[in-house]
KEFI-835021 format. One record per atom (N, C-alpha, C): residue in one letter; residue number from 1; atom name; x, y, z; chain. Coordinates in pm, whole numbers. Layout:
<recs>
a|NUM|CA|X|Y|Z|A
...
</recs>
This chain:
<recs>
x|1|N|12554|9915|13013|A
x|1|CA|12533|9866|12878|A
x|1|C|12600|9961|12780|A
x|2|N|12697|9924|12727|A
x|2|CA|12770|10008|12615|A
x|2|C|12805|9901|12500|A
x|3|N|12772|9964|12351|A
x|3|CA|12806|9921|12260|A
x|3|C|12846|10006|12154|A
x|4|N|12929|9974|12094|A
x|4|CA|12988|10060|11974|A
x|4|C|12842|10151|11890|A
x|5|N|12796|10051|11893|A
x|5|CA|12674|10110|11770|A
x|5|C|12524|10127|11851|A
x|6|N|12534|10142|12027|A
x|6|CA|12428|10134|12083|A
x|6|C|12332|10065|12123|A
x|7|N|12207|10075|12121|A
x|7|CA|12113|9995|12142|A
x|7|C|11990|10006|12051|A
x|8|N|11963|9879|12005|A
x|8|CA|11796|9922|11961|A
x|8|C|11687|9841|12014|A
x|9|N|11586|9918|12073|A
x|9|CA|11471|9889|12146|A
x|9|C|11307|9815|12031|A
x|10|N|11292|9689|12021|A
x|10|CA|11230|9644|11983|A
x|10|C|11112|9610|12044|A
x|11|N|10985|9618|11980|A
x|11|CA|10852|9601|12054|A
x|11|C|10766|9449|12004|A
x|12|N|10729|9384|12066|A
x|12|CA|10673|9260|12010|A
x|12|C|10745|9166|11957|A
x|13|N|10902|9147|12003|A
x|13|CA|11001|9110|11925|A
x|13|C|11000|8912|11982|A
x|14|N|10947|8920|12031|A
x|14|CA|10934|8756|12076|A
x|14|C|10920|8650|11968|A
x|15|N|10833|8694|11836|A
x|15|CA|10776|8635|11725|A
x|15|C|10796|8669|11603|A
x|16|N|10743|8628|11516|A
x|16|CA|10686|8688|11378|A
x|16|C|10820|8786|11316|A
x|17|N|10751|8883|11283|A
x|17|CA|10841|8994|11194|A
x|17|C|10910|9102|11331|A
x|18|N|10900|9094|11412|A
x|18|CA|10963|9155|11565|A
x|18|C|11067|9069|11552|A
x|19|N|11061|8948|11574|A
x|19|CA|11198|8852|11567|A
x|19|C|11257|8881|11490|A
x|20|N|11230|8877|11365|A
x|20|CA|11332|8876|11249|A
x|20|C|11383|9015|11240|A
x|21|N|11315|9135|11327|A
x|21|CA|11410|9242|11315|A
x|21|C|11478|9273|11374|A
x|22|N|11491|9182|11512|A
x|22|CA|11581|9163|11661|A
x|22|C|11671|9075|11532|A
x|23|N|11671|9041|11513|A
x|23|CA|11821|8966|11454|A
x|23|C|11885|9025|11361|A
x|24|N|11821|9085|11275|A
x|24|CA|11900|9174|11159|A
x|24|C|11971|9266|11233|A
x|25|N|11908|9334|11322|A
x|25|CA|11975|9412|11394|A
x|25|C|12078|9387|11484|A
x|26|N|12041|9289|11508|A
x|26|CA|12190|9219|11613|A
x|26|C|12302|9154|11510|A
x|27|N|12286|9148|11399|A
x|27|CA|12358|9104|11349|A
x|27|C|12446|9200|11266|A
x|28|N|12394|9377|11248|A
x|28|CA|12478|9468|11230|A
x|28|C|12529|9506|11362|A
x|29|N|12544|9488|11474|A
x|29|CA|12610|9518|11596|A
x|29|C|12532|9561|11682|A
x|30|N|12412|9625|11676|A
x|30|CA|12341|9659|11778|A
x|30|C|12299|9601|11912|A
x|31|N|12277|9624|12027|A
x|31|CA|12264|9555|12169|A
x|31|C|12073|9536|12122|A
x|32|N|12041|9455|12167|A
x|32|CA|11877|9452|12163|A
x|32|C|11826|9402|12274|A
x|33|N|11726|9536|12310|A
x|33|CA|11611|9506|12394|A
x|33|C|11507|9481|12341|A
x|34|N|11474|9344|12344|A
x|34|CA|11341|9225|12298|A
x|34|C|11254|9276|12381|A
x|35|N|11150|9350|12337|A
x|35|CA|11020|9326|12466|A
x|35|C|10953|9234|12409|A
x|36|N|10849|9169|12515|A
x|36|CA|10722|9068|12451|A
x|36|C|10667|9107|12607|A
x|37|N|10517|9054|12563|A
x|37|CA|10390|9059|12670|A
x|37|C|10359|8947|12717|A
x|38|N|10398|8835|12711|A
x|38|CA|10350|8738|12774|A
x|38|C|10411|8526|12743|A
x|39|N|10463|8573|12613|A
x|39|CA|10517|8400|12531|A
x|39|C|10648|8450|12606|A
x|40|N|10696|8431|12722|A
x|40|CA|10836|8421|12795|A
x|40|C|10905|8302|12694|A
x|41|N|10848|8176|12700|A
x|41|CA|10987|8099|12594|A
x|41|C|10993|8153|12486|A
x|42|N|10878|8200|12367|A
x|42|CA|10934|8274|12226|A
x|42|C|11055|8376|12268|A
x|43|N|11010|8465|12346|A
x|43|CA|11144|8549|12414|A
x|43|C|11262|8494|12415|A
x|44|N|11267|8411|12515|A
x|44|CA|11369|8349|12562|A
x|44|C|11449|8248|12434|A
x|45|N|11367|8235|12304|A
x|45|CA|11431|8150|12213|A
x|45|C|11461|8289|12087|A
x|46|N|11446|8376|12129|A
x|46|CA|11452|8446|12040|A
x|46|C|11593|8511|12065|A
x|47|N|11639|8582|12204|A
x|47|CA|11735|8575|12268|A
x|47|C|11881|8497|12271|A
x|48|N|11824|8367|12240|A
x|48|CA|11892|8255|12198|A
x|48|C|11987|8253|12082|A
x|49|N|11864|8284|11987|A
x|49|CA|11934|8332|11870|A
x|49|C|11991|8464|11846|A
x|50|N|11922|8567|11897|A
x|50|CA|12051|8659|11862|A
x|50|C|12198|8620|11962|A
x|51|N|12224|8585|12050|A
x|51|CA|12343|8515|12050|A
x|51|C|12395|8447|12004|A
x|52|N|12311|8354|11948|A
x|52|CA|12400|8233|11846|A
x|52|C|12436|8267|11705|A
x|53|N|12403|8412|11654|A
x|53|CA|12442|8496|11555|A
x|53|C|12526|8596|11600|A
x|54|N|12601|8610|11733|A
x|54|CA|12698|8667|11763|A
x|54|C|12652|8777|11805|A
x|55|N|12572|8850|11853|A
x|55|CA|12470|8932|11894|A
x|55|C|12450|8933|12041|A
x|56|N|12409|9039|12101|A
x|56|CA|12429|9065|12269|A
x|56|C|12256|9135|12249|A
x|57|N|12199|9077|12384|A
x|57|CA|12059|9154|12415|A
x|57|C|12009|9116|12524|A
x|58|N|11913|9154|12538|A
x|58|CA|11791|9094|12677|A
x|58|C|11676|9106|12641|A
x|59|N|11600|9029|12690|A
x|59|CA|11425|9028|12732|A
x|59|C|11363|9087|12779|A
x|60|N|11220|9181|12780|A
x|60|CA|11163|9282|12897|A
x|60|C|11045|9207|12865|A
x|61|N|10926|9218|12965|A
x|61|CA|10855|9203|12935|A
x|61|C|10718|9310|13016|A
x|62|N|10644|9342|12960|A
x|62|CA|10539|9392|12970|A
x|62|C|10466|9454|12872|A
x|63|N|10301|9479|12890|A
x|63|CA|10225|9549|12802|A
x|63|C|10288|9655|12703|A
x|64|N|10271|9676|12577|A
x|64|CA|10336|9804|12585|A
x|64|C|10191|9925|12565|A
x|65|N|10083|9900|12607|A
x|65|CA|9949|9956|12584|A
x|65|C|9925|10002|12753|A
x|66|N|9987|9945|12838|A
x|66|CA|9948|9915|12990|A
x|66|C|10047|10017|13019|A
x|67|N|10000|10182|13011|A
x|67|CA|10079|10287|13063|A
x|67|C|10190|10240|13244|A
x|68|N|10074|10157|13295|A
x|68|CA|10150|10148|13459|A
x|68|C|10285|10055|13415|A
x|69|N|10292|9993|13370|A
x|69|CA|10401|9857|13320|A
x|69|C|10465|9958|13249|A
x|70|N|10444|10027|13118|A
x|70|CA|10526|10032|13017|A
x|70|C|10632|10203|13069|A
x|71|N|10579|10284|13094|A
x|71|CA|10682|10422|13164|A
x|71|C|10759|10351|13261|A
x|72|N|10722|10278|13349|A
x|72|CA|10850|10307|13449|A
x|72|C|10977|10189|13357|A
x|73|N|10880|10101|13311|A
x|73|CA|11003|10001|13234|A
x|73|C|11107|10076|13157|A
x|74|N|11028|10155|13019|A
x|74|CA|11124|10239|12994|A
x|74|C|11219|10382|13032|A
x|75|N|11149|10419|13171|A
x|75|CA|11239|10536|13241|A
x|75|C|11360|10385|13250|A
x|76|N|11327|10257|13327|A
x|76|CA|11432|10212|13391|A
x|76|C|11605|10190|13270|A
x|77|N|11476|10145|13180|A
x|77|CA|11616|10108|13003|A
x|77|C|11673|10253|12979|A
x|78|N|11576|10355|12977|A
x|78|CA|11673|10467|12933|A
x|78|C|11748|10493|13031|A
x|79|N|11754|10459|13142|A
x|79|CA|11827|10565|13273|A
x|79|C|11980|10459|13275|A
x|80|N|11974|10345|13203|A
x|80|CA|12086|10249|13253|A
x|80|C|12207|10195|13120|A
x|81|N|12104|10302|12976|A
x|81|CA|12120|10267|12864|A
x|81|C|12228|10399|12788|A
x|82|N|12350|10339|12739|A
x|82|CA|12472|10472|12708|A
x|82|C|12352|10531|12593|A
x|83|N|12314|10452|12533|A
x|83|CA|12235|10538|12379|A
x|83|C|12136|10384|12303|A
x|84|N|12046|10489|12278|A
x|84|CA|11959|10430|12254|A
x|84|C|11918|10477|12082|A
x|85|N|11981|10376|11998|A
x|85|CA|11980|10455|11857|A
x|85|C|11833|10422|11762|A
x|86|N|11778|10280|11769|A
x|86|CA|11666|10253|11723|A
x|86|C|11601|10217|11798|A
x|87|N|11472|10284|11772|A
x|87|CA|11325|10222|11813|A
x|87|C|11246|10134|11696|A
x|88|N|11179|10069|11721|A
x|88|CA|11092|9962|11637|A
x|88|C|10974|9921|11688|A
x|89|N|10884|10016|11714|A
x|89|CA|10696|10020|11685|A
x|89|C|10714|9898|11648|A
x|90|N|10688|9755|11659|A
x|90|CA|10635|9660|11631|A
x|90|C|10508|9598|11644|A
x|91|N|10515|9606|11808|A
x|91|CA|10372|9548|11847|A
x|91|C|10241|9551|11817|A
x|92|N|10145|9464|11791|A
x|92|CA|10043|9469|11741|A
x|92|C|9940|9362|11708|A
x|93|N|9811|9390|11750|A
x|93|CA|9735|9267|11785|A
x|93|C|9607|9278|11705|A
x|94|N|9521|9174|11697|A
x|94|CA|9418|9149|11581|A
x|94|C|9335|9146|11681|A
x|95|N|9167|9190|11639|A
x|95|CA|9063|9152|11690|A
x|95|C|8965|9185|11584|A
x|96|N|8886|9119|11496|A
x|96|CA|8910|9091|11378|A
x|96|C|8719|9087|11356|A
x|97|N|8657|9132|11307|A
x|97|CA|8517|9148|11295|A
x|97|C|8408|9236|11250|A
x|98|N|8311|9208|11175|A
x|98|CA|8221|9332|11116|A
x|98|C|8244|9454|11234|A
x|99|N|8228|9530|11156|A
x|99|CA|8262|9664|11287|A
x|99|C|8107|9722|11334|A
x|100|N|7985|9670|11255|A
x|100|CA|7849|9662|11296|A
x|100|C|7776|9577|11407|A
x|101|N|7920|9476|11454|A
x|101|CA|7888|9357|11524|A
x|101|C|7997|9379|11688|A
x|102|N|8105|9510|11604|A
x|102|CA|8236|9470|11677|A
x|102|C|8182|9570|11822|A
x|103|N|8250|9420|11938|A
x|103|CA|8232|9481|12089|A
x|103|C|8340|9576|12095|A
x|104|N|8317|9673|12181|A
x|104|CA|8376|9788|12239|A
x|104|C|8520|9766|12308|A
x|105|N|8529|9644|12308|A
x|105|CA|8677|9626|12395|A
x|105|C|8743|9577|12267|A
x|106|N|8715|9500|12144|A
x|106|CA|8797|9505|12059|A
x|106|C|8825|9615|11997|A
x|107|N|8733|9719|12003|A
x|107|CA|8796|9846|11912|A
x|107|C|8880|9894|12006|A
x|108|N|8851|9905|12094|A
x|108|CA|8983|9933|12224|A
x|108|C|9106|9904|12205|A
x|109|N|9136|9743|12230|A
x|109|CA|9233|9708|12293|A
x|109|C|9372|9701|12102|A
x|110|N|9308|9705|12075|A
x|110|CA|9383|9686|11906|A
x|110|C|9411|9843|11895|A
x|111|N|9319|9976|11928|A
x|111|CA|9394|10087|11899|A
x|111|C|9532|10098|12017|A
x|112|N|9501|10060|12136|A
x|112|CA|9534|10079|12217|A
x|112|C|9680|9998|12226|A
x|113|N|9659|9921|12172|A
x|113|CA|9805|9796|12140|A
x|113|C|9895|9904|12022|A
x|114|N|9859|9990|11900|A
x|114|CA|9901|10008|11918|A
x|114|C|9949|10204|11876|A
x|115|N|9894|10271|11870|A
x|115|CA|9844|10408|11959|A
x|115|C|9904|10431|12074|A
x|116|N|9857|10399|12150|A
x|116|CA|9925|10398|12284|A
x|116|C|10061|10369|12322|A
x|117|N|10042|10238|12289|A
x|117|CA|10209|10189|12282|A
x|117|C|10300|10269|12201|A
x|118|N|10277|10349|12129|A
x|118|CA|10341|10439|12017|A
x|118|C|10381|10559|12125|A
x|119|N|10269|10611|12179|A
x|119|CA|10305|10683|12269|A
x|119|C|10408|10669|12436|A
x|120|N|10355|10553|12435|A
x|120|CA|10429|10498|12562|A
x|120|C|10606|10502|12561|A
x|121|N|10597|10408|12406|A
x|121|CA|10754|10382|12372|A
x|121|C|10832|10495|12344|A
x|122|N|10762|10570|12219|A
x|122|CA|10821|10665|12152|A
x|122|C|10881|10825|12235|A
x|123|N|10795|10829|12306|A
x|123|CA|10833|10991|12404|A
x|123|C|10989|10928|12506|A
x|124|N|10950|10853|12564|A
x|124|CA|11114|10846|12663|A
x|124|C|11168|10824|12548|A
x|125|N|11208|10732|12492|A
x|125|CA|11321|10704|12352|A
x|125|C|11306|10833|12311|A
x|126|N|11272|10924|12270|A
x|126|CA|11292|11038|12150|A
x|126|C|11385|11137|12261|A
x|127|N|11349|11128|12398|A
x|127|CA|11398|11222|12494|A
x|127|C|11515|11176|12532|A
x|128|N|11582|11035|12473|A
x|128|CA|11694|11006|12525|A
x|128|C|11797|11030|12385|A
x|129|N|11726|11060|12284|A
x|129|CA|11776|11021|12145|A
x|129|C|11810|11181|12097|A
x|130|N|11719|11262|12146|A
x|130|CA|11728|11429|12112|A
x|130|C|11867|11445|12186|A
x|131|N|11906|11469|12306|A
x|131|CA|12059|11524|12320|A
x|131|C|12166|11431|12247|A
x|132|N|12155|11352|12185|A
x|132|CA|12267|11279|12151|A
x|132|C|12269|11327|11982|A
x|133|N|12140|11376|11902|A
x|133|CA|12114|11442|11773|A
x|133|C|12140|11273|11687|A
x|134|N|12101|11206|11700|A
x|134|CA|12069|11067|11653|A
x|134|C|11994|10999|11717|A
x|135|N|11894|10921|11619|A
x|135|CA|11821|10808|11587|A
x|135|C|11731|10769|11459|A
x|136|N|11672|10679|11518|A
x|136|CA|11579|10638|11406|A
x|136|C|11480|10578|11453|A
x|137|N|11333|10566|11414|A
x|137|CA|11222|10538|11485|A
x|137|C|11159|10460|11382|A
x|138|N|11165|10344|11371|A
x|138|CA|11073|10315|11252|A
x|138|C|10930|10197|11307|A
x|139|N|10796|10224|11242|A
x|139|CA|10710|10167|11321|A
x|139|C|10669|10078|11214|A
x|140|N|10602|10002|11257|A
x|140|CA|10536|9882|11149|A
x|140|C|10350|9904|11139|A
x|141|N|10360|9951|11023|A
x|141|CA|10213|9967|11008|A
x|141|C|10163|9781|10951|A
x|142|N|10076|9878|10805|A
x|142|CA|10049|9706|10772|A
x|142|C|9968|9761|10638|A
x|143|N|9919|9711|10535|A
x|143|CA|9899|9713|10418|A
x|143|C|9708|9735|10448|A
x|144|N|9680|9687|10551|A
x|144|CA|9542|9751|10584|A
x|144|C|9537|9892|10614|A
x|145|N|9644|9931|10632|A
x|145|CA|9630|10115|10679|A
x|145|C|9597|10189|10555|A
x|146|N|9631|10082|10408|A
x|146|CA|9656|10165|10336|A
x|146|C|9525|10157|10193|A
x|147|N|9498|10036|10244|A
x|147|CA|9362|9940|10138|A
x|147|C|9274|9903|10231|A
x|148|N|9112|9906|10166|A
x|148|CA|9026|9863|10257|A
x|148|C|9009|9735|10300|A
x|149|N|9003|9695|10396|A
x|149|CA|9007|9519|10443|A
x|149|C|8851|9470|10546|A
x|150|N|8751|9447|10479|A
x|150|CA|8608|9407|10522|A
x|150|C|8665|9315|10718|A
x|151|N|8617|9360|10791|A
x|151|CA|8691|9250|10921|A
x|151|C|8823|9354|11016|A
x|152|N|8810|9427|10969|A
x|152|CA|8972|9496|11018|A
x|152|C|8986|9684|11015|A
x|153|N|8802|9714|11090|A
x|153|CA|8817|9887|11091|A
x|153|C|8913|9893|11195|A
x|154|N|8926|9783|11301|A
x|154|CA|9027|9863|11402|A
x|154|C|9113|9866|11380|A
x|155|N|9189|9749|11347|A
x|155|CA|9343|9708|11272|A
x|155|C|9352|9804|11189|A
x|156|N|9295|9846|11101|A
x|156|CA|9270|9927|10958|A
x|156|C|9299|10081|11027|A
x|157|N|9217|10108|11120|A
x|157|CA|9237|10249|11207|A
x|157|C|9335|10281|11293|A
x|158|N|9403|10165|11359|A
x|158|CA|9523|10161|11429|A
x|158|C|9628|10188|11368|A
x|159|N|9616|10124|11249|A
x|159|CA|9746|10120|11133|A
x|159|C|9773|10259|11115|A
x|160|N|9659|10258|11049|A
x|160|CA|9642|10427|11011|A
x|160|C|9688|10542|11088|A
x|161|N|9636|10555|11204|A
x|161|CA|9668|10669|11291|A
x|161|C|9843|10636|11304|A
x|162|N|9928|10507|11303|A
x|162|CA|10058|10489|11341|A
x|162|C|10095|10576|11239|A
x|163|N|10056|10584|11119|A
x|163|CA|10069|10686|11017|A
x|163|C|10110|10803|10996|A
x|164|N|10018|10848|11108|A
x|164|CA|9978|10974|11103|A
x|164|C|10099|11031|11224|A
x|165|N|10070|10964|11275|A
x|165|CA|10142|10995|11434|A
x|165|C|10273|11041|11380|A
x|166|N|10346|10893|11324|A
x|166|CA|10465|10881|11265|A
x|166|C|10497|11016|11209|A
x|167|N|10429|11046|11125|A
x|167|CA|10483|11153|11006|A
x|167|C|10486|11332|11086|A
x|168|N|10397|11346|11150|A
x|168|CA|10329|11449|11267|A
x|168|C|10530|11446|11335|A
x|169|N|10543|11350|11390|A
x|169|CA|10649|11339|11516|A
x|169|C|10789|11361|11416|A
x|170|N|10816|11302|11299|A
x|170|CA|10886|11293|11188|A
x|170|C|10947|11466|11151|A
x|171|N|10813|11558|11131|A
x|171|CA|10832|11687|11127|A
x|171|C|10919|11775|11257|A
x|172|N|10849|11696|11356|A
x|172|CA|10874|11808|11489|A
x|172|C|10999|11739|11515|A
x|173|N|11069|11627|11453|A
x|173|CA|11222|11622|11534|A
x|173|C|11350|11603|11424|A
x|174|N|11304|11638|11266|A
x|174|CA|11402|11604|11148|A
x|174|C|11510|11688|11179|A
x|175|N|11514|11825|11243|A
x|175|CA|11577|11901|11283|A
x|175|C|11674|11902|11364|A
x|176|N|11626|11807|11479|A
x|176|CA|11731|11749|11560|A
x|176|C|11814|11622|11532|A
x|177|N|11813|11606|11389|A
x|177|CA|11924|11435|11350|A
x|177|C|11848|11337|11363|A
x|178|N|11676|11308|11415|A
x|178|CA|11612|11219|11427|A
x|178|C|11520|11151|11313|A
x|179|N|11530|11045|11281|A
x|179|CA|11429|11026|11182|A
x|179|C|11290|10908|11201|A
x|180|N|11212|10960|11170|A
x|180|CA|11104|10848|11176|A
x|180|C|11025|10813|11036|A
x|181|N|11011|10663|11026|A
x|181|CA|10957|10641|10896|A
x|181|C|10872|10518|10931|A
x|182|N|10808|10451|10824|A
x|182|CA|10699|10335|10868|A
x|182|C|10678|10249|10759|A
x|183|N|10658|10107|10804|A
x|183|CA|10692|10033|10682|A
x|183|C|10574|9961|10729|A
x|184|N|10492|9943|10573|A
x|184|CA|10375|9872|10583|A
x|184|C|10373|9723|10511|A
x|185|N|10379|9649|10615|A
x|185|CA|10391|9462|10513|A
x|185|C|10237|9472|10494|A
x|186|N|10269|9338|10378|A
x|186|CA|10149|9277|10347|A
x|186|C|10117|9137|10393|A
x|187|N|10071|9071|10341|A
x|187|CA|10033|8945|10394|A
x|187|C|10172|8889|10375|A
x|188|N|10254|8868|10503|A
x|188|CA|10350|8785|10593|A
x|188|C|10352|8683|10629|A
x|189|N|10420|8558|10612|A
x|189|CA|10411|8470|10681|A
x|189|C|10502|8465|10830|A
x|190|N|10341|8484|10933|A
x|190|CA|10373|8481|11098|A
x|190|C|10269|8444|11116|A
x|191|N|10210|8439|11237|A
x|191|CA|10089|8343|11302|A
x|191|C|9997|8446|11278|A
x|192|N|10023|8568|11271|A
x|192|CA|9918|8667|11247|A
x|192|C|9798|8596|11087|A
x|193|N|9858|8520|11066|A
x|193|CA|9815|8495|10910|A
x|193|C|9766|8322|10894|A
x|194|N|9765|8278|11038|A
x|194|CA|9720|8157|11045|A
x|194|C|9570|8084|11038|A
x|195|N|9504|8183|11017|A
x|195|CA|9329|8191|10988|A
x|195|C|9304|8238|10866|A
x|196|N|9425|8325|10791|A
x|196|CA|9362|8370|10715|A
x|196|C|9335|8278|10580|A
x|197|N|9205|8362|10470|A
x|197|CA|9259|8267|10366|A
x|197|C|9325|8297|10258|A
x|198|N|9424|8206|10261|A
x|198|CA|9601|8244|10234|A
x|198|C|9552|8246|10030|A
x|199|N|9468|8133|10030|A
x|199|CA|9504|8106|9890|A
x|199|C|9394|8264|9761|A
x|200|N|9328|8267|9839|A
x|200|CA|9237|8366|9809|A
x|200|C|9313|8522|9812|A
x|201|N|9413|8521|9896|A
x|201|CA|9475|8692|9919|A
x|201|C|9561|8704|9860|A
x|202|N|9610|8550|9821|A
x|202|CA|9768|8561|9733|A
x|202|C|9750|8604|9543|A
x|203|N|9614|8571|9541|A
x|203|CA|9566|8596|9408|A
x|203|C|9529|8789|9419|A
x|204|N|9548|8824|9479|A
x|204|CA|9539|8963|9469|A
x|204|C|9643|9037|9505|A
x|205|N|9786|8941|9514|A
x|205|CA|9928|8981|9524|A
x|205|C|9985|9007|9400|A
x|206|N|10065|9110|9320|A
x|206|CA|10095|9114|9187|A
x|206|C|10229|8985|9168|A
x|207|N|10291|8985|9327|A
x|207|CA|10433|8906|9318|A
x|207|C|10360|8742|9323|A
x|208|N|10212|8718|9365|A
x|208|CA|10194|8598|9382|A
x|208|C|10266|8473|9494|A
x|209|N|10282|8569|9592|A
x|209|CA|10315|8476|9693|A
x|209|C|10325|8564|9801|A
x|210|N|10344|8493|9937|A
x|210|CA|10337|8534|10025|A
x|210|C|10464|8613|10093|A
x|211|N|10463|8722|10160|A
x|211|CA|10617|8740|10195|A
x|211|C|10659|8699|10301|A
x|212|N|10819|8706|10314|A
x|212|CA|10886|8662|10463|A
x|212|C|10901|8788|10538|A
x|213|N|10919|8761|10656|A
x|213|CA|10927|8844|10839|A
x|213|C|11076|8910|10773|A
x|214|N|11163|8815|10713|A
x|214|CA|11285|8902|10644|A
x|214|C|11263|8979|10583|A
x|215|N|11224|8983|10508|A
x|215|CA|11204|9072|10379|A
x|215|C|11142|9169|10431|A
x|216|N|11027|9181|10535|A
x|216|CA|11050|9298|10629|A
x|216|C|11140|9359|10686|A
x|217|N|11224|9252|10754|A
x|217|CA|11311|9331|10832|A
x|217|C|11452|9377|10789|A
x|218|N|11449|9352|10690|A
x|218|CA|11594|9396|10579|A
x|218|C|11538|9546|10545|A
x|219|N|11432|9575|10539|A
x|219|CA|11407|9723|10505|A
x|219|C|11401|9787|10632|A
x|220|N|11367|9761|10746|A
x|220|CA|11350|9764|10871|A
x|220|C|11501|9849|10890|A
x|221|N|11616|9754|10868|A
x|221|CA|11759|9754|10909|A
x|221|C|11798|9863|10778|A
x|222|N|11754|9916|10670|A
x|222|CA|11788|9963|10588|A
x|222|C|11777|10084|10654|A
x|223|N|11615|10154|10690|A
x|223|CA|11561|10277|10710|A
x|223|C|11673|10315|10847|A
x|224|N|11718|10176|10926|A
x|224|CA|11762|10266|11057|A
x|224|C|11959|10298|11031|A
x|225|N|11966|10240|10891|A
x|225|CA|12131|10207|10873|A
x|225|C|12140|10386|10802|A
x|226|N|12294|10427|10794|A
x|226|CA|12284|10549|10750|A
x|226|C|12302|10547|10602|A
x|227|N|12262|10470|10546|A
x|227|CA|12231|10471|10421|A
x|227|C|12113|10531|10380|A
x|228|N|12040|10553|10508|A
x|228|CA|11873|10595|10486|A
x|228|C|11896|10739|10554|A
x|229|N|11971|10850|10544|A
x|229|CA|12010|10925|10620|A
x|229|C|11947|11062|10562|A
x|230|N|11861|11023|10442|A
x|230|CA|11811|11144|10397|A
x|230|C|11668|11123|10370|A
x|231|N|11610|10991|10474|A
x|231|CA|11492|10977|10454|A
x|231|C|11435|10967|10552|A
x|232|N|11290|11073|10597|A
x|232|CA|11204|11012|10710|A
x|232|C|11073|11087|10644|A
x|233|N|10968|11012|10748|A
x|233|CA|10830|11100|10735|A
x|233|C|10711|11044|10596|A
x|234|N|10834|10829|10596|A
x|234|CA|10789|10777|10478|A
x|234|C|10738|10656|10517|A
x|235|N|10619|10620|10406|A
x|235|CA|10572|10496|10418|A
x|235|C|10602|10372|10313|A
x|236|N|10713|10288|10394|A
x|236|CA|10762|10222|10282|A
x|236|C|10658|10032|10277|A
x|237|N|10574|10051|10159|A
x|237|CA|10533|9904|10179|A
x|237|C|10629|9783|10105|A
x|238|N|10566|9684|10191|A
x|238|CA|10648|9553|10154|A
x|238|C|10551|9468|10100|A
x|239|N|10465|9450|10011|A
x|239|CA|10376|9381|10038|A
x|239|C|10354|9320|9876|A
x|240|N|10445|9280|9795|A
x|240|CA|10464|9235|9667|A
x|240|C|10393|9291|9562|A
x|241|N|10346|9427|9594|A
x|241|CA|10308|9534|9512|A
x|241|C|10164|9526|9464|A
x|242|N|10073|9516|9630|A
x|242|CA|9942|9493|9629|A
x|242|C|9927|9669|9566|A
x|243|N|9840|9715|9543|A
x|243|CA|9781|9846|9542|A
x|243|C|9660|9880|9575|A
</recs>
């Protein structure tokens, strides 16, 4: 696998705002590795399209929370991969409930989706990205990391710690040409937002409407382009200037 401009490794990219940043990115030249956990056709149509935008990639699939699945997958991408220039923390799952009520496997599996996966993804990629003295790591928090949201301590705590992590890892590798930064959307239109109530959250939007998976991922493609070459260790929101 060789490309002029490398590869960038996408997480949860089957759907939603993961899709739309598998394509921005394929559409500045980058090779993309799509992971997803389980919607094989979203994959497989997602794939689709970054080819039909002139774009080269593949599909992986597994957990990225499920340490046994997710190390050897990525020893196998880094060991076969010339360079690996972006990472993209995407993945991320809802389990959604008073936290006085909330069972023990939802506070789990939502830090763990994505915490873990942060850890899973981020250490081989940073170890393939340090001798080469380039990359960029950018993770997707969410506008709950940053405002309180009644229904969402785990989501809310997951977000958060990606935060933390981010900025922590940001310090220990600015030195080596690496940058990491984190971009927090707001209420998006993706399926993540298909319960919610839309008309009630949009009234507490200053822009008054909802945003697009683009409009994420144009900042997405900004932070990893070298136009962003003097920025990491930041939290950029998208979210029509909730506060």
């Amino acid at each position: 696998m060789k490309n002029e401009k490398g590869a960038a490794f996408i997480s949860g990219a089957a759907r939603g705002i993961g899709k739309a940043i598998a394509l921005e990115l394929a559409k500045s030249g980058y090779y993309i590795i799509a992971n997803y956990r389980s919607n094989a056709k979203a994959a497989e149509d997602t794939l689709a399209e970054i080819r039909g935008c002139g774009g080269e990639g593949e599909i992986i699939a597994f957990d990225v929370a499920d340490t046994q699945q997710a190390l050897p997958a990525m020893e196998e991408i880094c060991s076969r991969t010339d360079r690996i220039d972006i990472l993209v923390n995407n993945a991320g799952i809802t389990a959604d409930g008073l936290f006085v009520m909330m069972p023990e496997n939802d506070w789990n599996t939502v830090l763990d989706t994505t915490l873990k996966g942060f850890y899973n993804l981020t250490r081989p990629v940073l170890k393939k990205m340090i001798p080469k003295k380039k990359g960029s790591v950018v993770s997707i928090a969410s506008v709950a990391a940053l405002l309180p949201n009644r229904g969402q301590a785990n989501y809310s705590a997951a977000k958060a710690g990606l935060i933390g992590a981010s900025r922590s890892v940001a310090a220990e590798v600015a030195r080596l040409g690496i940058r990491v930064n984190v971009v927090a959307p707001g209420l998006i239109e993706t399926d993540m937002i298909q319960d919610a109530p839309v008309q009630n959250i949009k009234s507490m939007i200053p822009m008054a409407r909802i945003g697009k998976a683009e409009e994420v991922a144009k900042v997405v493609k900004f932070l990893c382009s070298d136009d962003a070459s003097y920025i990491t260790a930041q939290v950029i929101s998208v979210n029509g200037g909730m506060f």
